[in-house]
N, CA, C and O atoms as CSV, one atom per row, in Angstrom:
chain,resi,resn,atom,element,x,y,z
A,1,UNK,N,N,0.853,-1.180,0.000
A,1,UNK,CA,C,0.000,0.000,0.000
A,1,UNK,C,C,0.894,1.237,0.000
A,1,UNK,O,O,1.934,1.225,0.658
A,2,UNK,N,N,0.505,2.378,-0.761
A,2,UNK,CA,C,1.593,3.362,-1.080
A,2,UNK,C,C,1.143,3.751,0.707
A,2,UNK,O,O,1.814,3.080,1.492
A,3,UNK,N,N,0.201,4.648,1.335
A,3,UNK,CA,C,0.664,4.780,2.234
A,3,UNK,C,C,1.277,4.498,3.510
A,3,UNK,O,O,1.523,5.279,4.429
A,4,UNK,N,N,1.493,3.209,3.415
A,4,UNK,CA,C,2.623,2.709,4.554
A,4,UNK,C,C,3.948,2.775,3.829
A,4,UNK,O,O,5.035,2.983,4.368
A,5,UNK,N,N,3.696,2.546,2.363
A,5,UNK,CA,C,5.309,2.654,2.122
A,5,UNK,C,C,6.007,3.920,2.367
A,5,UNK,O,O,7.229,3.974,2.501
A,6,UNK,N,N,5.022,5.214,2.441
A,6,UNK,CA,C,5.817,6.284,1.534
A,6,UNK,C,C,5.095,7.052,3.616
A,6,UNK,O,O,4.981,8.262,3.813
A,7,UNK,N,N,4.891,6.384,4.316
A,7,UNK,CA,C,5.205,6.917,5.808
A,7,UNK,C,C,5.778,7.521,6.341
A,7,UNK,O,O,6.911,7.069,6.177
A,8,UNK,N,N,5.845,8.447,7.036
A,8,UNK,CA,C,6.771,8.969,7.933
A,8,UNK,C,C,7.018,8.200,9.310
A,8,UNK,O,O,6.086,7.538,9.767
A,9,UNK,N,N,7.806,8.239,9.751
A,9,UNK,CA,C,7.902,7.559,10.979
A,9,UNK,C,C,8.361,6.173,11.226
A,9,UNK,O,O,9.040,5.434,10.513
A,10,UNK,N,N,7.824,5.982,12.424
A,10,UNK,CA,C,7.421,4.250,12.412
A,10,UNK,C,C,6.202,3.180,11.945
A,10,UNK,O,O,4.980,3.246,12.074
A,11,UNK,N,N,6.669,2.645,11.628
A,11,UNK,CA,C,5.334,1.184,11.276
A,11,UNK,C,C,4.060,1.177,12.817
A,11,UNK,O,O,2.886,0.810,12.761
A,12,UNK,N,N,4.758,1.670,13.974
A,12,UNK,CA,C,3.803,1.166,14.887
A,12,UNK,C,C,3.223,2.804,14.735
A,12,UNK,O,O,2.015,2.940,14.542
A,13,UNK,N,N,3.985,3.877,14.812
A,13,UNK,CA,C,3.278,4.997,14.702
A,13,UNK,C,C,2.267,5.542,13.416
A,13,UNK,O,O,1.635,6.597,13.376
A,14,UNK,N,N,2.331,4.568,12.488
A,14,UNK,CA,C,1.271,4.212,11.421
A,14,UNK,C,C,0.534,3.652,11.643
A,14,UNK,O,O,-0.450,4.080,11.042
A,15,UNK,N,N,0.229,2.570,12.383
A,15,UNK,CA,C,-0.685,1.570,13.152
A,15,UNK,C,C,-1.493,2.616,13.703
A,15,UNK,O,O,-2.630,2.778,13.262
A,16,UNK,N,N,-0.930,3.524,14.841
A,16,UNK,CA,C,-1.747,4.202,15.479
A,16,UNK,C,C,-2.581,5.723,14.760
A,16,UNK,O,O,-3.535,6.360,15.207
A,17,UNK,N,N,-2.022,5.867,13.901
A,17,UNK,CA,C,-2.563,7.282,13.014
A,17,UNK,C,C,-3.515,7.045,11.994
A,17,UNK,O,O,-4.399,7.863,11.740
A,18,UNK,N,N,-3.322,5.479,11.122
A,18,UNK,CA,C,-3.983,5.205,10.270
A,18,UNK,C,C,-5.338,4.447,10.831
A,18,UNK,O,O,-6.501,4.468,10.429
A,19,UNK,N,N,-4.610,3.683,12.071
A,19,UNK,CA,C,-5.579,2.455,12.205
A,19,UNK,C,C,-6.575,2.862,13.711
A,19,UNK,O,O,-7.805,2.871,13.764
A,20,UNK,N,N,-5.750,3.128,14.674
A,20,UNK,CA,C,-5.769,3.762,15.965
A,20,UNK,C,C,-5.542,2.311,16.823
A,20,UNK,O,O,-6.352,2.008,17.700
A,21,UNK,N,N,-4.491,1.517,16.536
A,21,UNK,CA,C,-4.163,0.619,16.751
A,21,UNK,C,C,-2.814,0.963,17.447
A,21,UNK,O,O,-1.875,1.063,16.658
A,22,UNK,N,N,-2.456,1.209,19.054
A,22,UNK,CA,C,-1.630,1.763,19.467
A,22,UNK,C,C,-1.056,-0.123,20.142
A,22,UNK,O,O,-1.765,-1.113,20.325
A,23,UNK,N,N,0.396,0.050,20.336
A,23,UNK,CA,C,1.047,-0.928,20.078
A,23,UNK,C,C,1.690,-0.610,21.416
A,23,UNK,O,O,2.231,0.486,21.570
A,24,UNK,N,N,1.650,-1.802,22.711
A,24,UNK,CA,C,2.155,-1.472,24.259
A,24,UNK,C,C,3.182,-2.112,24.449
A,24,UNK,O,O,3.704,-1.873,25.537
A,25,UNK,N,N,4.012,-3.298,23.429
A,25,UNK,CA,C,4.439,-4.294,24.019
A,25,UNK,C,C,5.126,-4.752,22.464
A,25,UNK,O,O,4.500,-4.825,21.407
A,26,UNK,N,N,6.494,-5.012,22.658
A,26,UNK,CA,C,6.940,-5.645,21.580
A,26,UNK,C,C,7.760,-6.827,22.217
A,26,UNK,O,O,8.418,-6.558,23.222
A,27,UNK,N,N,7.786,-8.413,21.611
A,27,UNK,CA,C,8.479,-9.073,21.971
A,27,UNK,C,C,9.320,-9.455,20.904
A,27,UNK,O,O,8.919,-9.488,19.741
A,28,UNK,N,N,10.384,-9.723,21.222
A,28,UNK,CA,C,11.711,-10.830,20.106
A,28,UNK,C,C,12.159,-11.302,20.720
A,28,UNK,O,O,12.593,-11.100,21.854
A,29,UNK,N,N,12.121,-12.695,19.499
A,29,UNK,CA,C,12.767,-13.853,20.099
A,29,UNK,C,C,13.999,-14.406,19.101
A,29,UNK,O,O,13.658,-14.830,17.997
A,30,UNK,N,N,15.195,-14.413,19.402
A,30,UNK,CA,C,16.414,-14.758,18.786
A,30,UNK,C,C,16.891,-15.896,19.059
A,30,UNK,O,O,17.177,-16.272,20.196
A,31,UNK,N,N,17.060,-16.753,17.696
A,31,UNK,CA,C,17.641,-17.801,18.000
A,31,UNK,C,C,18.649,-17.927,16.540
A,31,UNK,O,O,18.482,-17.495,15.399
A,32,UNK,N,N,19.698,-18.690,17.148
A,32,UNK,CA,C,20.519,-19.176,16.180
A,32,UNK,C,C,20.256,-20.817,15.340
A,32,UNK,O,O,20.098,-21.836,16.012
A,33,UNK,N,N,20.249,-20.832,13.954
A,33,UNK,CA,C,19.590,-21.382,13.201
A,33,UNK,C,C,20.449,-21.518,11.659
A,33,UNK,O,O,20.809,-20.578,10.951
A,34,UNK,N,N,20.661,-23.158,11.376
A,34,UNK,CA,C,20.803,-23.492,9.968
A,34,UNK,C,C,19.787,-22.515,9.338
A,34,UNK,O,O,18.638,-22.297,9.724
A,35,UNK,N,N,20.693,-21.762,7.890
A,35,UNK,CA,C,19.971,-21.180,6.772
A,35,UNK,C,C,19.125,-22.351,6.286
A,35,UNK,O,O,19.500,-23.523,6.263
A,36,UNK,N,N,17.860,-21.858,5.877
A,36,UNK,CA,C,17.160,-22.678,4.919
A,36,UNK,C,C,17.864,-22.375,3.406
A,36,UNK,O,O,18.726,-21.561,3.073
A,37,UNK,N,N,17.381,-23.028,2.916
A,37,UNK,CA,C,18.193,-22.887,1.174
A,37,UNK,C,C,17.370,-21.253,1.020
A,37,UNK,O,O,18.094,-20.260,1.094
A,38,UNK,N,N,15.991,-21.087,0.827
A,38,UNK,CA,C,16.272,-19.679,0.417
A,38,UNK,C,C,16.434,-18.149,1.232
A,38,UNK,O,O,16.329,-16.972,0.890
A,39,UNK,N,N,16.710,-18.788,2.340
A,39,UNK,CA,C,16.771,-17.528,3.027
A,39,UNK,C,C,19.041,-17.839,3.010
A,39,UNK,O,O,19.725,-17.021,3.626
A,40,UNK,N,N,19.552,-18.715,2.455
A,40,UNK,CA,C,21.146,-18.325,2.228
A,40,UNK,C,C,21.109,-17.856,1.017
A,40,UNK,O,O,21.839,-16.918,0.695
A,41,UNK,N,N,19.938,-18.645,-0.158
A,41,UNK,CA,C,20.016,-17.682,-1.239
A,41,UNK,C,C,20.130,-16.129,-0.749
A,41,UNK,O,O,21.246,-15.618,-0.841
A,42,UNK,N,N,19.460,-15.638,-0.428
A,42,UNK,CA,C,18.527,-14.274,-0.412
A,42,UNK,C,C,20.485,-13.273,0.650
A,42,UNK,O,O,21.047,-12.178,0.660
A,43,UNK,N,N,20.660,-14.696,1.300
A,43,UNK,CA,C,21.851,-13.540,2.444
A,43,UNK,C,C,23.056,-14.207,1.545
A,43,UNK,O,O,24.200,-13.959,1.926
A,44,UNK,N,N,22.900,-14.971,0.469
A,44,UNK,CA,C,24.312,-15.126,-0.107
A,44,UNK,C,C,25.058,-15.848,0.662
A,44,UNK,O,O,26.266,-15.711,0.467
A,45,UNK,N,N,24.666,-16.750,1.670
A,45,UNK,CA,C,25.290,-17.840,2.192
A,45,UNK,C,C,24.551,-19.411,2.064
A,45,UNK,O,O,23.355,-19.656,1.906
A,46,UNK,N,N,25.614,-20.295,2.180
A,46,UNK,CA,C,25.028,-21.773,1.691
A,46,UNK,C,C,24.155,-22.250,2.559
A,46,UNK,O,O,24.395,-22.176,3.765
A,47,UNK,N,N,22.954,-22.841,2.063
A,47,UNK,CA,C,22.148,-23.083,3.089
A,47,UNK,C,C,22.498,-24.078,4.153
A,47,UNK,O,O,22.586,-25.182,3.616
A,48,UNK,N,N,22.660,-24.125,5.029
A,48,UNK,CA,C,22.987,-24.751,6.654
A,48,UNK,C,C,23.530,-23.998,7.036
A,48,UNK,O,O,24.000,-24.320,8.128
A,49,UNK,N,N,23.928,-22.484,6.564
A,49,UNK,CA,C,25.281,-22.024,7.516
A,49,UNK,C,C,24.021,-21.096,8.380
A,49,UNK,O,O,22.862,-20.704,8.251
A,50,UNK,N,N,25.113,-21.080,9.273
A,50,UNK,CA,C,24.271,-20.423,10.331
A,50,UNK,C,C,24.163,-18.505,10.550
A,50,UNK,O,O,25.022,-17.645,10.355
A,51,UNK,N,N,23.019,-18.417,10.928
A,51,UNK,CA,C,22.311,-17.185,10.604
A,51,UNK,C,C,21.548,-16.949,11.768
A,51,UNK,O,O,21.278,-17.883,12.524
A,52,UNK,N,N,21.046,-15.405,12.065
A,52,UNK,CA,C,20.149,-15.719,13.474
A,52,UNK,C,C,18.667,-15.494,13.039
A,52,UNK,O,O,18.542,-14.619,12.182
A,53,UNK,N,N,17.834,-15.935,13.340
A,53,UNK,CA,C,16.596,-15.694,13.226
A,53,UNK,C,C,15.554,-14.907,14.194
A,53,UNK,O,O,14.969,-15.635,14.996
A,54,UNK,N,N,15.242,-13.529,14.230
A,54,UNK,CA,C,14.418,-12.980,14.656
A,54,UNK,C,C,13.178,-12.632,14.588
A,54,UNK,O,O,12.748,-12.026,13.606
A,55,UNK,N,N,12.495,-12.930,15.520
A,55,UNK,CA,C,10.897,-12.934,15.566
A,55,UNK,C,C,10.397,-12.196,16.369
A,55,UNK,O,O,10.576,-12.246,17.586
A,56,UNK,N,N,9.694,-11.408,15.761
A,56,UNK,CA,C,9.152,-10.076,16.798
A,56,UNK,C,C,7.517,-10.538,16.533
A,56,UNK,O,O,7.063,-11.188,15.591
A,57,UNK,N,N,6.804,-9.955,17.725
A,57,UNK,CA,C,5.276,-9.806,17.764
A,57,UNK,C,C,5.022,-8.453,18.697
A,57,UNK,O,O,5.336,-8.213,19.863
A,58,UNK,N,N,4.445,-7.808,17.869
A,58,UNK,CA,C,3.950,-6.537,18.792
A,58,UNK,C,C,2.465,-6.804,18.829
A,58,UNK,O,O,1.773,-7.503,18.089
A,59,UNK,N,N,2.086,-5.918,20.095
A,59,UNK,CA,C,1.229,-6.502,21.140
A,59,UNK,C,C,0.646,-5.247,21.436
A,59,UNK,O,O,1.359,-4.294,21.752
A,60,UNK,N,N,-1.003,-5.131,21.337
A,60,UNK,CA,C,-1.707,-3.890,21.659
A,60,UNK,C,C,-2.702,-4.104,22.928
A,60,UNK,O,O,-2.803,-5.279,23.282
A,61,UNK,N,N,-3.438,-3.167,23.653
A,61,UNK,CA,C,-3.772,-3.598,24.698
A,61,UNK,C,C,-4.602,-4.784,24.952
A,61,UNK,O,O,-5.028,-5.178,23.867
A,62,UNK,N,N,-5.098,-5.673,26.117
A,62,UNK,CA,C,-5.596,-6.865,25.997
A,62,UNK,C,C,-4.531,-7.970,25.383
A,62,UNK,O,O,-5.045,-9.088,25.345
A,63,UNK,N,N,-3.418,-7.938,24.981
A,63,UNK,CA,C,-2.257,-8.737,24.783
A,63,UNK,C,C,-3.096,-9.373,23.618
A,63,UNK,O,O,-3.349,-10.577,23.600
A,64,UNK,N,N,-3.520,-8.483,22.629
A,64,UNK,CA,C,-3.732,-8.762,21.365
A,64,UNK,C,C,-2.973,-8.453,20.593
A,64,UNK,O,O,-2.780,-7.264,20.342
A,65,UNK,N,N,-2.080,-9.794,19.769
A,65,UNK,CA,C,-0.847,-9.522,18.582
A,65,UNK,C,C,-1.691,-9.059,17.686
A,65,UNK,O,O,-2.825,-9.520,17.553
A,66,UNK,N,N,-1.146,-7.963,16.887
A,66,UNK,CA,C,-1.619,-7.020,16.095
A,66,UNK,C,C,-0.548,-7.444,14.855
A,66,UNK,O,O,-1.135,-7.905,13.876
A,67,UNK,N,N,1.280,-7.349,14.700
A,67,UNK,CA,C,2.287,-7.558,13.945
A,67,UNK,C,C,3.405,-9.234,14.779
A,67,UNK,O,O,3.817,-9.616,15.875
A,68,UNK,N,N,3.405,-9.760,13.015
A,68,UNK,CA,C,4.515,-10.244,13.648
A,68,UNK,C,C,5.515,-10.407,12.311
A,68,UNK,O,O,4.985,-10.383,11.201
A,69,UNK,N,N,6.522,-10.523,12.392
A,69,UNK,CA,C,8.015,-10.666,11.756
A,69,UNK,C,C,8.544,-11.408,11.726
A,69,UNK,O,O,8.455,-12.068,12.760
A,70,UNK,N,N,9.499,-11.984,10.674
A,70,UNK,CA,C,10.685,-13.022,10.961
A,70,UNK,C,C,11.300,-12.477,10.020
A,70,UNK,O,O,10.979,-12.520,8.833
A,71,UNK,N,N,12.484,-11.775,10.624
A,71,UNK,CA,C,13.750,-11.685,10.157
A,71,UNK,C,C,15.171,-12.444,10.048
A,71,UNK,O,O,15.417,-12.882,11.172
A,72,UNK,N,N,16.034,-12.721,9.297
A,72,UNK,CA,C,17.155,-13.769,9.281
A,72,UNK,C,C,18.409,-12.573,8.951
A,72,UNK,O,O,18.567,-11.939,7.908
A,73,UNK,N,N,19.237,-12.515,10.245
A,73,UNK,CA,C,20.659,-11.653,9.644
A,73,UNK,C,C,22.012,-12.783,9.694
A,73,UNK,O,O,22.252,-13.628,10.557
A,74,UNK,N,N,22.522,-12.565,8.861
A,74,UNK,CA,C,24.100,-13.105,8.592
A,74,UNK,C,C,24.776,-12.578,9.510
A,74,UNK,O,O,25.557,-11.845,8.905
A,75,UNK,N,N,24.992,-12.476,10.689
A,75,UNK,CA,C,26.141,-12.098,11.169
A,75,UNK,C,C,27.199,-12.307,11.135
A,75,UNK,O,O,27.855,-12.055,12.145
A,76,UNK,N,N,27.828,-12.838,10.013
A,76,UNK,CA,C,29.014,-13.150,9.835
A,76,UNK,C,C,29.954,-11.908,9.659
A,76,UNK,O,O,31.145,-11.879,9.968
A,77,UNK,N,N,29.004,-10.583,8.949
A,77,UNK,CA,C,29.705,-9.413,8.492
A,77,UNK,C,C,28.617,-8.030,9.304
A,77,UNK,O,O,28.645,-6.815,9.106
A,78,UNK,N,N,27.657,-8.940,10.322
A,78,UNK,CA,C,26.545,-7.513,10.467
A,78,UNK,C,C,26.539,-8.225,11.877
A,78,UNK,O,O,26.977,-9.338,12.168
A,79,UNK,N,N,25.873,-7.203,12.738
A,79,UNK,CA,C,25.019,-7.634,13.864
A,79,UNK,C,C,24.324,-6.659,14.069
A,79,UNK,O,O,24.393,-5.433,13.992
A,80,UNK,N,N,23.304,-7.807,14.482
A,80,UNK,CA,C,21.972,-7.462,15.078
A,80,UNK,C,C,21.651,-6.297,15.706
A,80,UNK,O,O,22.662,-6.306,16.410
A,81,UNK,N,N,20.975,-5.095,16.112
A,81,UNK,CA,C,20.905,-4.316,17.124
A,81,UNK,C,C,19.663,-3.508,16.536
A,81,UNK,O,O,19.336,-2.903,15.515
A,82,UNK,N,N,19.025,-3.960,18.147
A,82,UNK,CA,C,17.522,-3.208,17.908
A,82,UNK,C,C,17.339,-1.892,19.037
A,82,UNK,O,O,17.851,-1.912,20.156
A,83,UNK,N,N,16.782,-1.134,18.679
A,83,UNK,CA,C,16.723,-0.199,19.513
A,83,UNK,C,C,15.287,0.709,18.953
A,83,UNK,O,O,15.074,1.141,17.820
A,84,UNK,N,N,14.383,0.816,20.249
A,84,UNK,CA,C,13.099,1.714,20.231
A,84,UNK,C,C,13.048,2.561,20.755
A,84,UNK,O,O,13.803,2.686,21.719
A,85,UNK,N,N,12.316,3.396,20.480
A,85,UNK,CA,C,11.907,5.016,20.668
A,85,UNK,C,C,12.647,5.757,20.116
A,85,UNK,O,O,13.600,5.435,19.407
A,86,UNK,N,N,12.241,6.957,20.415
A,86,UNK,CA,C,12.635,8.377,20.160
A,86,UNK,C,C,14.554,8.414,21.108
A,86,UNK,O,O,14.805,7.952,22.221
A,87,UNK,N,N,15.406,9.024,20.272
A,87,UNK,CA,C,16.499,9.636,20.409
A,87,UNK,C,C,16.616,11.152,21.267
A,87,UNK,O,O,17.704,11.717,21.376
C-alpha cells in the first residue's frame, strides 16, 4: 500500500494514526539457526550455515498480537541491534 510505504515515521506509529491501533508491548525472540536454502540464497550464504533468526510480535492492549516478523541476519559481516523510541 503506497501509504505505509511512503510513511513517515514508524510502522507502529502508522498503526496508530492510520488504524488507531496503538502498540504497548513488543516481543523478540532470537535464536541461532541453519539457513534454509532460500533464506542463504537471499543472504548469499550456503544453506545450513548459520544465521540468526528474529521474531518479533507486537502486542496492543488486551495482549492482542496485532504484527509479527521473521527476520534472518548473517552475522558473519553484520550484527543485530535493535533499539526503540525516540532519540
Amino acid at each position: 500500500e503506497p501509504a505505509f510505504r511512503n510513511r513517515e515515521g514508524t510502522i507502529y506509529g502508522f498503526f496508530q494514526e492510520r488504524f488507531g491501533v496503538t502498540v504497548v508491548r513488543v516481543v523478540e525472540r532470537l535464536q541461532a539457526r541453519a539457513a534454509p536454502a532460500r533464506v542463504g540464497a537471499a543472504l548469499g550464504v550456503p544453506a545450513g550455515a548459520p544465521v540468526l533468526r528474529i521474531e518479533r510480535t507486537a502486542y496492543t492492549y488486551g495482549d492482542a498480537p496485532v504484527e509479527t516478523r521473521v527476520r534472518y541476519v548473517n552475522t558473519a559481516r553484520l550484527a543485530y541491534l535493535s533499539q526503540l523510541g525516540r532519540r
